[in-house]
C-alpha positions as CSV (number, residue, x, y, z in Angstrom):
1,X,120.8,7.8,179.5
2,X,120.1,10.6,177.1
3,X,122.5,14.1,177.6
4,X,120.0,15.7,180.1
5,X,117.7,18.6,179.2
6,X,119.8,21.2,180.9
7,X,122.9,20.1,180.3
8,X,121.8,22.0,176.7
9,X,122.6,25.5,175.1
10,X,120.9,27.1,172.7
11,X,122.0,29.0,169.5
12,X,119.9,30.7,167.1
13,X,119.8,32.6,164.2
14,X,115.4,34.2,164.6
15,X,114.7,31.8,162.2
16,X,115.1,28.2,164.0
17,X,117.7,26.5,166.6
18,X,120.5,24.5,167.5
19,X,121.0,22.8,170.8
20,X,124.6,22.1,171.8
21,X,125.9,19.5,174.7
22,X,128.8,20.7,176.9
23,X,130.2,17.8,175.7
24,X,130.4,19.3,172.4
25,X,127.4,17.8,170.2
26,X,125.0,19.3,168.3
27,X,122.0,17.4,169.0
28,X,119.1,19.1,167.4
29,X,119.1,21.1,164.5
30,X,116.2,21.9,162.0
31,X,117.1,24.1,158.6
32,X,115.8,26.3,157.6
33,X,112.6,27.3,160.3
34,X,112.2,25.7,163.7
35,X,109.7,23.4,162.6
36,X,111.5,21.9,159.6
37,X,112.3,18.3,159.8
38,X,115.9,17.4,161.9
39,X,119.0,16.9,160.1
40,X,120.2,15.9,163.7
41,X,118.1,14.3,166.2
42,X,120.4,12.9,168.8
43,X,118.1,14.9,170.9
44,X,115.0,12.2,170.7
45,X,117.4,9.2,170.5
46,X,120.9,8.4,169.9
47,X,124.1,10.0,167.8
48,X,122.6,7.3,164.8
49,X,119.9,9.9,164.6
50,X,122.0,12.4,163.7
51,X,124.7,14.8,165.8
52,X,127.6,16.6,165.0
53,X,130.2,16.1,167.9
54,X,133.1,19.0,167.9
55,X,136.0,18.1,170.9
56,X,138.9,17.3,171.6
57,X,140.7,14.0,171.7
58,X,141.8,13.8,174.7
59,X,138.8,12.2,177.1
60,X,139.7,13.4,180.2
61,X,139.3,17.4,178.6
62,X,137.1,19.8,180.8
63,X,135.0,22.0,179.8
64,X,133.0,25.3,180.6
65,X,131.3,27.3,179.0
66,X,130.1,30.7,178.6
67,X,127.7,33.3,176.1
68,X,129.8,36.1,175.2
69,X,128.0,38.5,176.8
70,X,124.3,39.1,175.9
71,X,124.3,36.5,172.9
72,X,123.4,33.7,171.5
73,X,127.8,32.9,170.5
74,X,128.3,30.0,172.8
75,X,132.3,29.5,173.9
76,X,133.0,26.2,175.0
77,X,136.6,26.5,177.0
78,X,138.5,23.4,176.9
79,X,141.3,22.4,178.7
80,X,143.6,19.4,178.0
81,X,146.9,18.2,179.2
82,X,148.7,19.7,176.4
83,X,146.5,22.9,175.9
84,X,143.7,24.9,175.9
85,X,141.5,25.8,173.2
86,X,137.5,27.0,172.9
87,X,135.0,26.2,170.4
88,X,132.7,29.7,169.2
89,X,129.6,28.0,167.9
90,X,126.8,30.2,166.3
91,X,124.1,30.7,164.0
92,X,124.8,34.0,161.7
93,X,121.6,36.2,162.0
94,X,122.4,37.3,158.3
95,X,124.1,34.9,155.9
96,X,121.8,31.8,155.2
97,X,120.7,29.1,157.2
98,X,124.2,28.1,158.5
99,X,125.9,27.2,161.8
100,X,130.0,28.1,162.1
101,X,131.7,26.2,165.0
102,X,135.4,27.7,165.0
103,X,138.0,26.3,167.4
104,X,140.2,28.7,168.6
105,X,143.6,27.7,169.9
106,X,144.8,29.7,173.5
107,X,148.0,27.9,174.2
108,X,149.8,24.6,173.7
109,X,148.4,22.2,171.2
110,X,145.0,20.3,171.4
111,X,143.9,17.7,169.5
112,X,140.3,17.9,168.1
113,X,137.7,15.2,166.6
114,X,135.1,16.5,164.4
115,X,132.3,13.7,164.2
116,X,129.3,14.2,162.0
117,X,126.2,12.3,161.0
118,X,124.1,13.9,158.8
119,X,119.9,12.0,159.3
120,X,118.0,14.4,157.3
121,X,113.9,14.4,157.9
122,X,113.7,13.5,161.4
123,X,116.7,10.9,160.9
124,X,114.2,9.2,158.2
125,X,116.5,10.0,155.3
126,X,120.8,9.4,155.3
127,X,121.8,11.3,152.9
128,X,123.8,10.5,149.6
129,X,127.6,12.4,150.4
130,X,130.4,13.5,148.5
131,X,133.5,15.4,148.0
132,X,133.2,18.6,146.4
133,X,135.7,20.6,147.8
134,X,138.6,22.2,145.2
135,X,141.1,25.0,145.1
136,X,142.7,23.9,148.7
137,X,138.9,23.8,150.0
138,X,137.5,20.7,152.4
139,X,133.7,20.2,151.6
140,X,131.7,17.9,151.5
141,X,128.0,18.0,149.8
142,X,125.1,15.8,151.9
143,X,122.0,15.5,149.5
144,X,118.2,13.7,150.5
145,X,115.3,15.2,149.2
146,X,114.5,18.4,148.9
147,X,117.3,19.0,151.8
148,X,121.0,20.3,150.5
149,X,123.9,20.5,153.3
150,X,127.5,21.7,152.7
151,X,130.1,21.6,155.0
152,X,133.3,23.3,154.8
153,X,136.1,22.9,157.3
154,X,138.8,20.1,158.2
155,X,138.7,17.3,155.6
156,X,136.3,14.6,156.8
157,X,136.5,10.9,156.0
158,X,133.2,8.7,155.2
159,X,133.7,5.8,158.4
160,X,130.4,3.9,157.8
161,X,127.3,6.1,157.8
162,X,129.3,9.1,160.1
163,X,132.3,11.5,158.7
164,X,135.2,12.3,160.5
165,X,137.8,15.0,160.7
166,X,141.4,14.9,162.7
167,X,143.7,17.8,163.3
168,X,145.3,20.1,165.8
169,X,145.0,23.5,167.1
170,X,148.1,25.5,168.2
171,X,147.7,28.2,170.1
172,X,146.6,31.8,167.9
173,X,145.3,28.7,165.4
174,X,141.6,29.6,164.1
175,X,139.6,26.4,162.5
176,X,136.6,26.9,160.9
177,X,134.0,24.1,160.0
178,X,130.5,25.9,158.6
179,X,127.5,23.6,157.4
180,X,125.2,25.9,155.3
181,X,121.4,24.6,153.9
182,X,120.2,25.1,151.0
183,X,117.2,23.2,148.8
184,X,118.9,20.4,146.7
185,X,117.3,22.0,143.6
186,X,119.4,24.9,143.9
187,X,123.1,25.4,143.7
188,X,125.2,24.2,146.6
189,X,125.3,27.7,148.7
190,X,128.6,29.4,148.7
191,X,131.3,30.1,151.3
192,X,131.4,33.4,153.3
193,X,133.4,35.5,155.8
194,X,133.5,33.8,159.1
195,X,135.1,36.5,160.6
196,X,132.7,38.9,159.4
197,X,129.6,36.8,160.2
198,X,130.8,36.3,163.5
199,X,131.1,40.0,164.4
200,X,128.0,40.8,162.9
201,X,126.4,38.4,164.8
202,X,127.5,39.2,168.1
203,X,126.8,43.4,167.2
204,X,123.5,41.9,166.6
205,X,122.7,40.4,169.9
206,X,124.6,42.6,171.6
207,X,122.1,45.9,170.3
208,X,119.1,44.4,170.4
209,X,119.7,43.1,174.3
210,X,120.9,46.6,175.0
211,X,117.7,48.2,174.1
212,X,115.9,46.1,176.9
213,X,114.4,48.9,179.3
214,X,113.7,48.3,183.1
215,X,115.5,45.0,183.7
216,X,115.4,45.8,187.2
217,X,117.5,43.8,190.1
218,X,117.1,40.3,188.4
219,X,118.7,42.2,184.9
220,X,120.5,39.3,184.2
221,X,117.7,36.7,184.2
222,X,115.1,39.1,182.5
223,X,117.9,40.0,179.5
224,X,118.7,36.5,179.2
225,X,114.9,35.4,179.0
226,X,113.9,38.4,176.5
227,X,116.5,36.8,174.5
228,X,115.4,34.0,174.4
229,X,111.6,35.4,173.6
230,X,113.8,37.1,170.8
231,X,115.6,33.9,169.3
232,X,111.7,31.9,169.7
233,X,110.7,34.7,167.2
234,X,110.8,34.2,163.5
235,X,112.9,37.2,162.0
236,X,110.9,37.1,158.7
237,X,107.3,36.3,159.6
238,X,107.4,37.9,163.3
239,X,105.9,34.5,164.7
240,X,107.0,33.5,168.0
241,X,107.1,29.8,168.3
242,X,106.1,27.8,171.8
243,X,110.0,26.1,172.0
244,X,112.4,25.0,169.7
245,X,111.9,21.5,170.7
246,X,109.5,18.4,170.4
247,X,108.6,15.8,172.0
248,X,110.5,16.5,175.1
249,X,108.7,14.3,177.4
250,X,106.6,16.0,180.3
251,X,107.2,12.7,182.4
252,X,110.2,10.2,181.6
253,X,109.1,7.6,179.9
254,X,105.7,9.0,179.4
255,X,103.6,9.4,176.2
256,X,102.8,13.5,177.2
257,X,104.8,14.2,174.2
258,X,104.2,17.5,172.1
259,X,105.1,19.4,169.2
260,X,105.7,23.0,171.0
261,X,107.4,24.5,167.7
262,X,104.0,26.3,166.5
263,X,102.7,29.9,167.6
264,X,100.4,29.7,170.2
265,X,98.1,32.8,170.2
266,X,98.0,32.5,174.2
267,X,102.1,32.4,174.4
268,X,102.7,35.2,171.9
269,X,100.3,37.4,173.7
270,X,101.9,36.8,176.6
271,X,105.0,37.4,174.9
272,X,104.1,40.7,173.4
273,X,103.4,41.5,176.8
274,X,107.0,40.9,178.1
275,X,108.7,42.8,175.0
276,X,106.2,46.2,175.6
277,X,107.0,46.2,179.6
278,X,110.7,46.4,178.0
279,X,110.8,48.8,175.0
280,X,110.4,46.8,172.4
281,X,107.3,48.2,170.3
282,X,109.0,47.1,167.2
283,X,108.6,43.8,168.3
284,X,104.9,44.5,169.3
285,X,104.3,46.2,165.9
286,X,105.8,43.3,163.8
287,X,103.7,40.3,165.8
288,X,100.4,42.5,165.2
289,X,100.7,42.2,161.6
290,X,101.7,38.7,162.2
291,X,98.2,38.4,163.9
292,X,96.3,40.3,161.5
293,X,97.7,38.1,158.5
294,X,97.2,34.4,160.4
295,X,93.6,34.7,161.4
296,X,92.3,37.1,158.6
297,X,89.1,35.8,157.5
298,X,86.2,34.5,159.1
299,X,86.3,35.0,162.9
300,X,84.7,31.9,163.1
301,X,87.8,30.4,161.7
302,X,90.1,31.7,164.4
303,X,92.5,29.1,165.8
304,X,94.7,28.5,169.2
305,X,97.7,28.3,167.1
306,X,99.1,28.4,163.7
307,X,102.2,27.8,162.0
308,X,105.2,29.9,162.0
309,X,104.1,31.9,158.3
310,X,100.1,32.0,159.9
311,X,99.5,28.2,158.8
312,X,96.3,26.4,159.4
313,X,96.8,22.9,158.9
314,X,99.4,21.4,161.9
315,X,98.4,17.6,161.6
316,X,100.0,15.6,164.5
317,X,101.5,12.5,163.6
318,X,103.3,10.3,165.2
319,X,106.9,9.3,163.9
320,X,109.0,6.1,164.2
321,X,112.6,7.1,162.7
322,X,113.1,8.8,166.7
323,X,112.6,6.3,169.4
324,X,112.2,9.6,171.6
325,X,114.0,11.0,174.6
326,X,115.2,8.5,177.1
327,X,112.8,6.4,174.9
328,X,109.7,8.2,175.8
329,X,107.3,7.6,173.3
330,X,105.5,8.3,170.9
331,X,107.9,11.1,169.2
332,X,105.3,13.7,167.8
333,X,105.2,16.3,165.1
334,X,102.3,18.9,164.3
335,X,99.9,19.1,167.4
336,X,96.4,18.4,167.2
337,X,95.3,20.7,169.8
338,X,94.9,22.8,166.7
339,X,91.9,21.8,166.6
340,X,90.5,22.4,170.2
341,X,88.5,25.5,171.2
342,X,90.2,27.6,174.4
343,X,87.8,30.2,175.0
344,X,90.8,32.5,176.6
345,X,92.6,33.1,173.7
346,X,90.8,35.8,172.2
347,X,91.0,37.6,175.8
348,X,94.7,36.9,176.0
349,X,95.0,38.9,172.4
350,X,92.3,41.7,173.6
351,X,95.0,42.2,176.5
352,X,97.8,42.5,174.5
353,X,96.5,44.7,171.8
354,X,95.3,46.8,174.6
355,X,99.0,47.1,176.3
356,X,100.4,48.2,172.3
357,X,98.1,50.4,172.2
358,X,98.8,52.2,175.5
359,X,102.5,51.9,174.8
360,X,101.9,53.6,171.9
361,X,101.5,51.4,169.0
362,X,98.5,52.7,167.2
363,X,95.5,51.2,166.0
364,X,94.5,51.1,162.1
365,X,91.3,50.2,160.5
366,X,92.3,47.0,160.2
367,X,93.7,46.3,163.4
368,X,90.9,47.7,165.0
369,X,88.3,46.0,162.6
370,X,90.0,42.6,163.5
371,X,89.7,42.9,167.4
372,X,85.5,44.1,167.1
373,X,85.2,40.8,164.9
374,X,86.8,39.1,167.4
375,X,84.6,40.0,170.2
376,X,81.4,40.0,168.0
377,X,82.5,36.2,167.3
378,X,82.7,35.7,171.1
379,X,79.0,37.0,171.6
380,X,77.9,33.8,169.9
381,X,80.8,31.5,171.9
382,X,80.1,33.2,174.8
383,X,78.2,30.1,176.8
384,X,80.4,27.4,174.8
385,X,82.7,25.1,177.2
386,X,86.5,24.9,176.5
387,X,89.2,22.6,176.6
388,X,91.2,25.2,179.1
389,X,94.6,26.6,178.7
390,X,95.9,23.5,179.2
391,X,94.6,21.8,176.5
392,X,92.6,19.0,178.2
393,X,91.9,16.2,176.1
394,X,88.8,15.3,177.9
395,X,85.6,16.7,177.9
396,X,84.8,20.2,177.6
397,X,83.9,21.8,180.6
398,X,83.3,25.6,181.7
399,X,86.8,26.7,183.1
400,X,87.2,29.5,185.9
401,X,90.3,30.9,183.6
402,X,88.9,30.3,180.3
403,X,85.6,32.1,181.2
404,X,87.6,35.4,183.3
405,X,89.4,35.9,179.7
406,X,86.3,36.1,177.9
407,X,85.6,38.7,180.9
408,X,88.6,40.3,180.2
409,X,87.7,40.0,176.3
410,X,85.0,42.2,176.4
411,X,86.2,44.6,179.5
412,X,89.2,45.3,177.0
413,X,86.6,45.9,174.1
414,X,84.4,48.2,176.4
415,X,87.4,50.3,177.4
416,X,88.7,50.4,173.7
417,X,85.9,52.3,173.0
418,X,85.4,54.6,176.0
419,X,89.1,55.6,176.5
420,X,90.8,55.2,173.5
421,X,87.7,56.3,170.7
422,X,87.0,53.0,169.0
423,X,83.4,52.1,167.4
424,X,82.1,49.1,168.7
425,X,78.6,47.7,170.2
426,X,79.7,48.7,173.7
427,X,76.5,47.8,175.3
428,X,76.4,44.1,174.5
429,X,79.8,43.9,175.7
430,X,78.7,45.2,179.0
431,X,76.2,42.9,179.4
432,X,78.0,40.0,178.3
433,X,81.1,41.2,180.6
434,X,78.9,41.7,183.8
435,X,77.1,38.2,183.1
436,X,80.0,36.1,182.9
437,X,81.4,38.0,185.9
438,X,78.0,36.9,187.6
439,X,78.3,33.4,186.2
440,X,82.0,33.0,187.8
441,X,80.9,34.3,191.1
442,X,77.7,32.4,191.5
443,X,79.6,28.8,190.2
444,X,83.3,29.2,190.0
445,X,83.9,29.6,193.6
446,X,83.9,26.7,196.2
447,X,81.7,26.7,199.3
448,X,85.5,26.9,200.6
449,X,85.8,30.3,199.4
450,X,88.1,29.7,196.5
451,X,88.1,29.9,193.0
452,X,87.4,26.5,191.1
453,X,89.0,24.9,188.2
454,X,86.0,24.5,186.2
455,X,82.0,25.3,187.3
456,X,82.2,21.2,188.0
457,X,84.4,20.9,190.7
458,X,86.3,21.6,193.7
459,X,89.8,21.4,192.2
460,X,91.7,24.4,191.5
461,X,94.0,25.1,188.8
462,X,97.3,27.0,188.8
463,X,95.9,29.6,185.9
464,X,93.5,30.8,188.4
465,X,96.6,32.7,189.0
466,X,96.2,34.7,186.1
467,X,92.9,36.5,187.3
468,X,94.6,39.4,189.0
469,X,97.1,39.6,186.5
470,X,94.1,40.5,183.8
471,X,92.1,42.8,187.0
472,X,89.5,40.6,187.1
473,X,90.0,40.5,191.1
474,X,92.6,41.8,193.0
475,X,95.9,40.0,194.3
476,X,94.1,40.2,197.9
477,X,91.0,39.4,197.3
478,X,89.9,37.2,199.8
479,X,89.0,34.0,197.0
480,X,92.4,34.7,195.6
481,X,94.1,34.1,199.0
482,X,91.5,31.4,199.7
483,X,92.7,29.8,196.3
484,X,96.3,30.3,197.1
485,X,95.9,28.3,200.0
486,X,94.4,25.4,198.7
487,X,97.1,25.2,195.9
488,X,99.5,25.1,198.6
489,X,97.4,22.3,199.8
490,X,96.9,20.1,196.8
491,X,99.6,21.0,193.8
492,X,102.6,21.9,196.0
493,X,103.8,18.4,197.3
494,X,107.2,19.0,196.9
495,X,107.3,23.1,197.2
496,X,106.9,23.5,193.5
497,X,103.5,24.3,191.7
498,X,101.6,21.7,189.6
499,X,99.1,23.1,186.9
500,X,96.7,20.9,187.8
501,X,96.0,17.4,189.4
502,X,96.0,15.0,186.3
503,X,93.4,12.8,187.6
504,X,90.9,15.4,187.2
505,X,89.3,15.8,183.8
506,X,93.0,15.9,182.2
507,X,91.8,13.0,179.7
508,X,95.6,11.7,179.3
509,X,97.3,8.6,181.2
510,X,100.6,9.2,183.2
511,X,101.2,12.1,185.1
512,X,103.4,15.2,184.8
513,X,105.8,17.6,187.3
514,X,105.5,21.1,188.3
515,X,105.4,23.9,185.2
516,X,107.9,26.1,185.8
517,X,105.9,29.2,184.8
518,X,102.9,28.6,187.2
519,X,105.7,28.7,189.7
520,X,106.7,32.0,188.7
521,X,103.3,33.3,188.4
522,X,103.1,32.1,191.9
523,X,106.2,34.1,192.9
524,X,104.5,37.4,191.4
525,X,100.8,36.6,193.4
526,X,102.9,36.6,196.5
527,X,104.8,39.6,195.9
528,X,101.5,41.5,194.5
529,X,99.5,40.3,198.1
530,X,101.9,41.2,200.5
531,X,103.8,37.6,200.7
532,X,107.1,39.7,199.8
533,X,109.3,37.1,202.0
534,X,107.4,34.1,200.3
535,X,108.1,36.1,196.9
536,X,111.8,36.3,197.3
537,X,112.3,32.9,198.7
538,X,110.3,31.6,195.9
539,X,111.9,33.3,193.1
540,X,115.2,32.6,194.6
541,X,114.5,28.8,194.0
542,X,112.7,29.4,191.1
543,X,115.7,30.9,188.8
544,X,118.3,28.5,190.3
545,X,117.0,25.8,188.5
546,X,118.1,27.3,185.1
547,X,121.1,25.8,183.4
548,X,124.8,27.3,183.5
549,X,123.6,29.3,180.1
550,X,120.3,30.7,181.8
551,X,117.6,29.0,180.0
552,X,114.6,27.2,181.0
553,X,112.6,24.2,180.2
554,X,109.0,23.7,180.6
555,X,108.6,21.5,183.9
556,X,111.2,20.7,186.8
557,X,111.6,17.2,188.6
558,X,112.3,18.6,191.7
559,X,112.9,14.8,193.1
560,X,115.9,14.4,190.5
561,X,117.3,17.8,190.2
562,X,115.8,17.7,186.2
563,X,114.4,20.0,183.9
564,X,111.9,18.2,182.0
565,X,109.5,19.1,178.8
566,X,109.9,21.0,175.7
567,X,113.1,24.0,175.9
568,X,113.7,26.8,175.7
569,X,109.6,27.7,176.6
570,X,108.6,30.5,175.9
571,X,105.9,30.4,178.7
572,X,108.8,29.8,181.3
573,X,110.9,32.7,180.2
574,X,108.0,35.0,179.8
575,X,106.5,34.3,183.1
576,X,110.2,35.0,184.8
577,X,110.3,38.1,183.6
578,X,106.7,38.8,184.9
579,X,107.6,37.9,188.6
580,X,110.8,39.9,188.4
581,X,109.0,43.1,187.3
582,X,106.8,42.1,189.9
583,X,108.8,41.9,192.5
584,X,110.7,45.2,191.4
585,X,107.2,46.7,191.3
586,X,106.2,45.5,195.2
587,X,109.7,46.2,196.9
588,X,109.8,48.6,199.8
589,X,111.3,52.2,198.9
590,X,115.0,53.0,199.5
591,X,116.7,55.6,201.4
């Protein structure tokens, strides 16, 4: 059995991530951007595939574990039966692409094993080692490729392909390992304050997740999950990646295997949503030049997603080196629903733009000249089916959601222009916007008096949800409650909401479990329709099923207890912190 998905922390430094066992191992880690190839990938196989294991001796030590305070510094607390001691793992925000795990000894004396295998390249490369350490120094220099590791600490001992360090901690004891990246072409990098980095990390975290505005009464869920939004985006580039992960399996076993380590459009609108309803215009500044750089150019260019810098080119391949999590195959990296056409996208980024701009971020030439491409681009895609939010790899059909955010597209165009002074060719917008409004209520909604999945069928979707979110109904409109019901019919066997029914025009084999986020948008339509009991109940349920360190995954196996998919999402945090504000927004005034 593989370590299971929520049994992992995360640490980060905004420019990739490290997942961390409470049993002490590091089993992903990419250097230097989240997409980067692994240097350990214990994650999507075994410790062979690369892990660094930091504990002590003994066997029979317990652990816990904690953040100190709002952070991304993971203390593990370990208690033996001569001792205690804690490990502080975490990624500096400012001195290279390095992770420092110090042990820190409490009282008595504990024993500690440092085990480290070094797979560079998604385990497909073990790299040449040596000693390089002098002056009293313990280091050893790991070499493949174009990837350079250094790691200072303990003195480790080559056993096979792993390396092994022994000692013990006495209480007031610090011990410091740090691996640090660098390309092999370039001197080994250098040693640095540990102590300093440390603090300065923390101070880091610490401010920026004391600016968050509004957290409301779920503050500590909506911190933690704006943290996370913050550690999923790039410090340099402003790009906020999908999840730190791939390949996570969407069902055990299962071959619904994807590469989430890319910037979806759709996820950092939603995003930029989140950080604006919380102060953070910086944040909201930085991804709009982000967006301005990735799809300058021809509008008719514009992709779903792009690579952390604005890349274009995200081939998926599939790789061999990983045998994949709990052997679900194939492992993936790139994602070839780069190439697929989701007509909501450029509504989702109309949306957004539109919620800077009312918090205050103002619009430039540019930014402005970018969104009226945008929309003139749409006039032509306008009556072009989509592959959906979902990415469907079967046919392309009209979707209900797809075809309410091209609604929303030009509705946030048209306003653009009358409210806020922008130049634009408001009356084809109009027309465009009232037809496809016409077109959804004439063949996007069932006999039933629901909403539809797609023009096609009778199936509905869980991002039918996101139509009152965007105003193109409201919460209470009766085909909103209509649709409501029949997802509590069909996609809620087990009280938690599926996006979809897979043997619909989904185009995949296997099957999946419920998305966690369609359950919290699920948790905000009851709260903004008057379901405030169904709300609370829901969200209640809803945030237990985050690990001891608050973080989310993309699906939950409610039969086995399990968070399953790609973590942390992005999509799952973000869509928390929606129904929170939502339910802070619908609760009944206080004396």
């Amino acid at each position: 059995m593989s370590t299971p998905i929520e049994d992992y922390a995360v640490l980060s430094n905004c420019r990739s991530a490290a997942l961390v066992s409470s049993a002490g191992s590091v089993d992903w880690l990419c250097l230097p951007r989240y997409d980067s190839g692994s240097m350990f990938g214990a994650l999507l196989g075994d410790r062979s595939h690369g892990s660094w294991s930091l504990r002590p001796a003994d066997a029979d030590a317990r652990s816990t574990r904690r953040y100190d305070g709002d952070t991304f510094v993971l203390v593990t607390r370990w208690e033996t039966s001569t001792g205690i001691a804690e490990v502080h793992d975490a990624m500096p925000v400012d001195d290279g692409d390095s992770l420092v795990r110090r042990v820190v000894g409490i009282s008595g004396e504990v024993d500690f094993v440092s085990e480290v295998r070094l797979r560079f390249d998604y385990a497909r490369a073990v790299p040449w080692v040596r000693q390089v350490g002098r002056d009293g120094e313990h280091a050893i220099l790991a070499v493949a490729g174009p990837d350079a590791v250094v790691l200072r600490g303990p003195r480790l001992i080559a056993v096979d392909t792993a390396h092994l360090a022994r000692w013990t901690t006495a209480a007031g004891e610090n011990v410091d390992s740090v691996l640090s990246w660098g390309p092999s072409w370039q001197p080994a990098p250098g040693p640095f304050d540990v102590d300093a980095a440390l603090q300065r990390t923390r101070d880091w975290w610490a401010e920026w997740a004391g600016r968050v505005q509004s957290a409301g009464s779920h503050a500590a869920h909506v911190t933690r999950s704006l943290l996370v939004l913050r550690a999923l985006t790039h410090a340099e580039t402003g790009g906020i990646v999908a999840a730190a992960t791939t390949s996570l399996p969407e069902a055990f076993g299962g071959a619904r295997n994807w590469d989430y380590r890319y910037v979806w459009l759709r996820d950092a609108a939603l995003t930029l949503a989140a950080y604006i309803d919380h102060g953070y215009l910086d944040a909201a500044r930085r991804w709009r030049d982000w967006l301005l750089r990735a799809i300058a150019g021809d509008p008719a260019d514009v992709q779903i997603m792009y690579g952390i810098a604005g890349e274009r080119d995200l081939p998926e391949r599939e790789i061999d080196s990983l045998p994949g999590y709990e052997g679900a195959a194939p492992v993936r990296i790139g994602n070839a629903a780069v190439g697929q056409y989701q007509a909501d996208v450029i509504g989702e980024v109309m949306v957004a733009l539109e919620a800077a701009r009312h918090a205050g971020v103002e619009e430039t030439s540019f930014s402005w000249a970018l969104q009226r491409a945008l929309l003139d681009q749409l006039t032509h895609w306008v009556d072009r089916p989509d592959n959906g939010i979902w990415e469907m790899r079967g046919d392309p059909h009209f979707f209900t959601h797809s075809r309410a955010m091209v609604w929303a597209a030009f509705d946030r165009g048209i306003r653009a222009v009358e409210e806020a002074g922008q130049d634009g060719d408001v009356a084809t917008w109009r027309a465009l916007r009232d037809r496809v409004r016409d077109d959804i209520d004439r063949r996007g909604v069932h006999t039933g008096g629901w909403f539809t999945q797609h023009f096609d069928t009778d199936e509905v979707d869980a991002s039918l949800l996101i139509l009152p979110q965007v105003g193109f109904c409201a919460p209470d409109d009766p085909r909103m409650l209509a649709t409501v019901a029949r997802m509590e019919e069909t996609l809620m066997p087990d009280g938690w909401l599926l996006r979809y029914r897979t043997t619909g025009v989904d185009g995949l084999a296997g099957d999946e479990h419920p998305f966690l986020a369609c359950t919290f948008w699920l948790v905000e339509q009851y709260a903004r329709s008057g379901r405030r009991d169904d709300a609370v109940a829901l969200m209640r349920r809803a945030t237990a099923v985050a690990n001891d360190r608050g973080l989310l995954s993309e699906e939950y196996d409610p039969v086995s207890g399990r968070q399953v998919g790609n973590t942390p999402q992005a999509l799952s945090h973000l869509a928390l912190v929606g129904a929170a504000d939502a339910l802070d927004a619908t609760a009944p005034p206080t004396d």
